[in-house]
C-alpha positions in Angstrom: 0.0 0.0 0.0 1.9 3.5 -1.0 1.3 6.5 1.0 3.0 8.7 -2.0 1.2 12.1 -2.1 -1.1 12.9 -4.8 1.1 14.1 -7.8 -1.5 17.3 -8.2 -2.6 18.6 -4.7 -0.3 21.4 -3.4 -1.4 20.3 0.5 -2.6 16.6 1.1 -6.1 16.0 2.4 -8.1 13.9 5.1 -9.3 12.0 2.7 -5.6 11.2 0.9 -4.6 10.2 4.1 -7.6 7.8 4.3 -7.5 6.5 1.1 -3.6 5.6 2.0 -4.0 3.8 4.7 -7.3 1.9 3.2 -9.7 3.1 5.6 -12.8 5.6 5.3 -12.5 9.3 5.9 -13.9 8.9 9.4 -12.2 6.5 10.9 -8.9 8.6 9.8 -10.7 11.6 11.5 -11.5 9.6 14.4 -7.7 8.7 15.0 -5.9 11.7 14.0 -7.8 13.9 16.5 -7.5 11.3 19.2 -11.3 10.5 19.8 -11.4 8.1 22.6 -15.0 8.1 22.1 -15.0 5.2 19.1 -12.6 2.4 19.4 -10.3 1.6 16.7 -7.3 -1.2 15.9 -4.4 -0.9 16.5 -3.3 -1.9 13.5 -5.1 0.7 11.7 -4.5 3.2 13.8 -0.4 2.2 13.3 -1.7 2.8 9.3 -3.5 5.8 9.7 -0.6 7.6 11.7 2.0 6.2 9.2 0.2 7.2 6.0 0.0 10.8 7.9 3.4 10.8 8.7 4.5 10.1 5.4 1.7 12.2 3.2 3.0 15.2 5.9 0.0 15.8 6.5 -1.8 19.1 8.8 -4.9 19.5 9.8 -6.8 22.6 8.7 -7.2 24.2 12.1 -10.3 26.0 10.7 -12.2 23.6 9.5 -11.4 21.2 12.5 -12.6 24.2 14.7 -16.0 24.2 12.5 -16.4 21.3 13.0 -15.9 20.6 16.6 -16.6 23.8 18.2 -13.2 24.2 19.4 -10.1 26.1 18.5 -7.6 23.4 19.9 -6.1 26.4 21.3 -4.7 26.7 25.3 -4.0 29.9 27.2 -1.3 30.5 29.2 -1.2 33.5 31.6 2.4 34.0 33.5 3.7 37.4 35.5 6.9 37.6 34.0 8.3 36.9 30.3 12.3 37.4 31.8 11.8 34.9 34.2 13.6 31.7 33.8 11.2 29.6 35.7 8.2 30.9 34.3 10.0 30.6 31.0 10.8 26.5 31.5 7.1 26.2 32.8 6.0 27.6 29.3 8.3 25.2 27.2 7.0 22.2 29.3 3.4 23.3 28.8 3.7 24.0 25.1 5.6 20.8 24.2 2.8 18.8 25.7 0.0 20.9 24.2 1.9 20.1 20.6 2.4 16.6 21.1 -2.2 16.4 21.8 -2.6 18.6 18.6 -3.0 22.1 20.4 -1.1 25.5 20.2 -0.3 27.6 23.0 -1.1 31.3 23.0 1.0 33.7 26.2 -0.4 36.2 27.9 1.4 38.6 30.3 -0.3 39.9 33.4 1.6 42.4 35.4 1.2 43.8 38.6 -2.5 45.7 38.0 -4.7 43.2 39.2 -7.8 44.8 36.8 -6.2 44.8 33.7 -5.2 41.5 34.4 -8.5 40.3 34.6 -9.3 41.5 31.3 -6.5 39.6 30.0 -8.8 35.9 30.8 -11.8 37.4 29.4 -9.8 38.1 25.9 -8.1 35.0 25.7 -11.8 32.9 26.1 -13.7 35.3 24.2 -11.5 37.2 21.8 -9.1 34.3 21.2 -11.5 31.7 21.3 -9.1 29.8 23.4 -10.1 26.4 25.0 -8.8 26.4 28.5 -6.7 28.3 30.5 -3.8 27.6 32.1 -2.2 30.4 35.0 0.9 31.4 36.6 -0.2 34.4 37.7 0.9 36.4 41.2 -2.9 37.7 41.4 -4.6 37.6 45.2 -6.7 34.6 45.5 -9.9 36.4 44.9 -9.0 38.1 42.2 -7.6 35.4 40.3 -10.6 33.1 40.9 -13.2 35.8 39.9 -11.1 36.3 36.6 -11.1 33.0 36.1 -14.7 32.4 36.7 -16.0 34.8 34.2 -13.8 33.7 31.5 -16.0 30.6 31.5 -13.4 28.2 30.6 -12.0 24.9 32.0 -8.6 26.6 34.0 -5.7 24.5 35.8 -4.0 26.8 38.3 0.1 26.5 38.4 2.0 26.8 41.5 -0.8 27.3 44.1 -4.2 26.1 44.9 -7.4 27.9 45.0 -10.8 27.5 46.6 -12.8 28.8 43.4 -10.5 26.3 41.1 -10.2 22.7 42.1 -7.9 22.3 39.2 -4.3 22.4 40.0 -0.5 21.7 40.1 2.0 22.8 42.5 4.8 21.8 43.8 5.8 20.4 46.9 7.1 24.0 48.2 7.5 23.1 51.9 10.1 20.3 51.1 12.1 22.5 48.7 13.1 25.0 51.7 13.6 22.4 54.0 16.0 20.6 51.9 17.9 24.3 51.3 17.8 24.8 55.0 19.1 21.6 55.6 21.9 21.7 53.5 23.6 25.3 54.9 22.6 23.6 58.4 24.7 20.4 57.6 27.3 23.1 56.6 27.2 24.2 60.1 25.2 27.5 60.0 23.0 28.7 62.4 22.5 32.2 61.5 20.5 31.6 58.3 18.0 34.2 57.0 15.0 33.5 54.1 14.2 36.1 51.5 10.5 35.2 51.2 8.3 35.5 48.4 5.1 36.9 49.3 4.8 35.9 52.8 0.8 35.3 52.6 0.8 33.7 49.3 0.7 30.2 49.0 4.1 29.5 48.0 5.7 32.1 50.2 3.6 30.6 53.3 4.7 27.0 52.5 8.4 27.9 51.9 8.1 29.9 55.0 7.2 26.5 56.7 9.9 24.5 55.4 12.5 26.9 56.4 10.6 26.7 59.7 10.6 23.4 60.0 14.2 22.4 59.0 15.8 24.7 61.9 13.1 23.3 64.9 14.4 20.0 63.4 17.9 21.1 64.1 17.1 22.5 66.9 17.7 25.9 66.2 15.9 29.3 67.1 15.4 31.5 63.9 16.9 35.0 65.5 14.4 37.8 65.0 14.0 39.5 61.8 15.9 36.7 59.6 12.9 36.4 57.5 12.1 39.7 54.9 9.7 39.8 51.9 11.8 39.6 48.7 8.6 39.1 46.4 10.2 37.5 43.0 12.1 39.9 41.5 16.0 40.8 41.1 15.3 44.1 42.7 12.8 42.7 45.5 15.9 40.4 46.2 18.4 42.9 46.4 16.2 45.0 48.7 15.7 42.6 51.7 19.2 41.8 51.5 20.1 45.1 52.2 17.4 45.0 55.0 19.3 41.6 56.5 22.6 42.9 56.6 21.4 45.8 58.6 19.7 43.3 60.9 20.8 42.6 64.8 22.1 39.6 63.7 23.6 39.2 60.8 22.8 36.2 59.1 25.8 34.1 57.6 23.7 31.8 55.0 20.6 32.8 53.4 17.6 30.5 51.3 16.3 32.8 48.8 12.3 31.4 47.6 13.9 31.7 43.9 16.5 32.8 41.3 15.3 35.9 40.6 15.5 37.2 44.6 18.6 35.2 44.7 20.6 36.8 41.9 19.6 40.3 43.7 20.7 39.3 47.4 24.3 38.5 45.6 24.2 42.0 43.8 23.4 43.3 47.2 26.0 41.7 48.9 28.9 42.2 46.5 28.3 45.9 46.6 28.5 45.6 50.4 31.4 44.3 50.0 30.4 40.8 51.3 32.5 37.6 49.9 30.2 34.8 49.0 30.4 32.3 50.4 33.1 33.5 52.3 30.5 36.0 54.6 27.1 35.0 53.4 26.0 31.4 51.9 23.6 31.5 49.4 20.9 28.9 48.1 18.0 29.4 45.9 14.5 27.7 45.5 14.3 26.7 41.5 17.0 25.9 39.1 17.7 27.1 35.2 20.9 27.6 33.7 21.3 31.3 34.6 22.1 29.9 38.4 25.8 28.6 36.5 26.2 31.7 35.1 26.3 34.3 38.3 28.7 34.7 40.0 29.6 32.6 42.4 27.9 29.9 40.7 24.4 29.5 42.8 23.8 26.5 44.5 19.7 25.4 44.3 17.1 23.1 44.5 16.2 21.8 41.2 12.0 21.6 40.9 10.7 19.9 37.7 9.4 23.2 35.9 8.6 21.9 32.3 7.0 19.0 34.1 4.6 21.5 35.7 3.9 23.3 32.1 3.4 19.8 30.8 1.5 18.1 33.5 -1.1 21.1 33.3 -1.4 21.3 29.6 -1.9 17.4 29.5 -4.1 18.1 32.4 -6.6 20.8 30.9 -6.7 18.9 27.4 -8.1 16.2 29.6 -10.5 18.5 30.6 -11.4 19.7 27.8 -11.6 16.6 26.4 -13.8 15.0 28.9 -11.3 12.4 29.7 -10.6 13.7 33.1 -13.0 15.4 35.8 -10.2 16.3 38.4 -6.5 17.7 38.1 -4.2 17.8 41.0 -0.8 17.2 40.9 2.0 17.8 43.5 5.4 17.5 42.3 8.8 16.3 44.6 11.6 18.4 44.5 14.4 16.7 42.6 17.0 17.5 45.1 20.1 19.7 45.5 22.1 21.0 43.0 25.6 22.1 44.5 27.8 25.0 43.2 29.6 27.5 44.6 27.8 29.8 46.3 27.5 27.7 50.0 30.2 27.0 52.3 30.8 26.5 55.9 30.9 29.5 58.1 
């Protein structure tokens, strides 16, 4: 059986890709948009992918829409583009939403909470998208209520909310404690945390686990060794400056992520500070700008694309009926060492 394209047609068809593989136009349709709804054999499925593989074929994303009242189109929404993490979340979440036959649109919110809730609204409405997926550092209320009017199945990244039982996060909590742990093991005691927003979700559980890790030890957090760094370089380099002017100066510090981190050493070198000579510093979340500061930044390694891509896969589900629930909380995949922790 050839699956040679059609000498005349510019762009092969469904129905070229059916008549290849020696089946009807319908049961090709059926298999190349994944319907789990109608059973078919493996062995035609095998010649139906093959024959598509081979005639290159692509589906006409406006028709299939006609057709089936959907765009196969996902929304992401993230609060910074120059993130790393948020960056590696994206990858992850397109990737999958490619490999199920759906594109990926991005969407920026920023700090103003209503203009961000505009930004759901378009994506449903104007962009006709599917399902949302966010990353956004919107209260819980607002997110939820922007959510909620964009009328659209949503899977919430990095935090859970009572208005969306969709979610996946990760295991926060475990992430500090392991970064505590490890400048403890090094012998500090004096060890301060650049928090992200202290009464967000992640910032409360990574509050915890830096909590929990020195009661373990045995050790008393000395006052003020905790300062809001929210997520950004100059957040970061802000509550450094606020620790070093502290009582007690801390000697090691677990930043909640790069961003902060990469600010606390710009803070300290133009203190003067040697790191890790004076301060030890560790950061929640790892990408390959963590090898490129300098010193080197030790950090604990979460799987970010596997975020993106469990909550794509995760909403498709949704979308698709396949799935009625989406919760996910993902490990920490431990401690990556470099050279910006030491003893004291």
């Amino acid at each position: 059986m050839s699956a040679e394209k059609p000498p005349h047609a510019t762009a092969p068809r469904l129905s070229d890709v059916a008549r290849a593989a020696g089946v009807d136009v319908s049961t090709a349709s059926r298999v190349l948009n994944g319907d789990a709804g109608h059973r078919v054999a493996a062995d035609t499925r095998a010649r139906v992918l093959a024959a598509a593989r081979a005639l290159d074929y692509r589906p006409n994303p406006i028709a299939r829409a006609l057709r089936t009242a959907r765009s196969h189109t996902l929304g992401i929404v993230v609060p910074q583009l120059d993130n790393p993490v948020f960056a590696q979340v994206i990858i992850g979440a397109e990737s999958a939403a490619r490999a199920r036959g759906y594109s990926l649109l991005i969407a920026h919110v920023g700090p103003d909470a209503a203009s961000g809730a505009e930004v759901y609204t378009r994506l449903a409405q104007a962009h006709h998208v599917d399902g949302l997926l966010a990353a956004s550092l919107e209260s819980d209320a607002a997110l939820g209520a922007a959510l909620a009017r964009a009328g659209v199945p949503a899977v919430v990244l990095n935090r859970r909310l009572r208005a969306v039982p969709h979610h996946v996060v990760f295991d926060s909590e475990a992430a500090a404690r392991i970064a505590t742990e490890h400048l403890l093991a090094l012998g500090h005691r004096h060890i301060a945390h650049l928090a992200g927003r202290p009464r967000g979700y992640n910032g409360r559980h990574r509050i915890a686990g830096f909590r929990a890790a020195l009661r373990s030890a045995g050790v008393r957090p000395a006052p003020g060794l905790v300062a809001a760094a929210g997520y950004t370089l100059e957040g970061g380099a802000r509550a450094m400056q606020t620790l070093l002017a502290a009582p007690v100066r801390p000697t090691a510090v677990v930043a909640a992520t790069l961003l902060s981190a990469a600010g606390a050493l710009k803070a300290l070198h133009a203190a003067g500070r040697s790191v890790p000579g004076d301060v030890s510093v560790v950061a929640i979340h790892d990408a390959e700008i963590a090898d490129m500061l300098y010193p080197p930044l030790t950090t604990v390694r979460l799987p970010l694309r596997a975020m993106g891509a469990r909550a794509a896969e995760g909403l498709i589900d949704l979308i698709e009926g396949r799935c009625v629930a989406v919760a996910h909380v993902l490990a920490p995949e431990g401690l990556v060492l470099r050279s910006s922790t030491a003893p004291p």
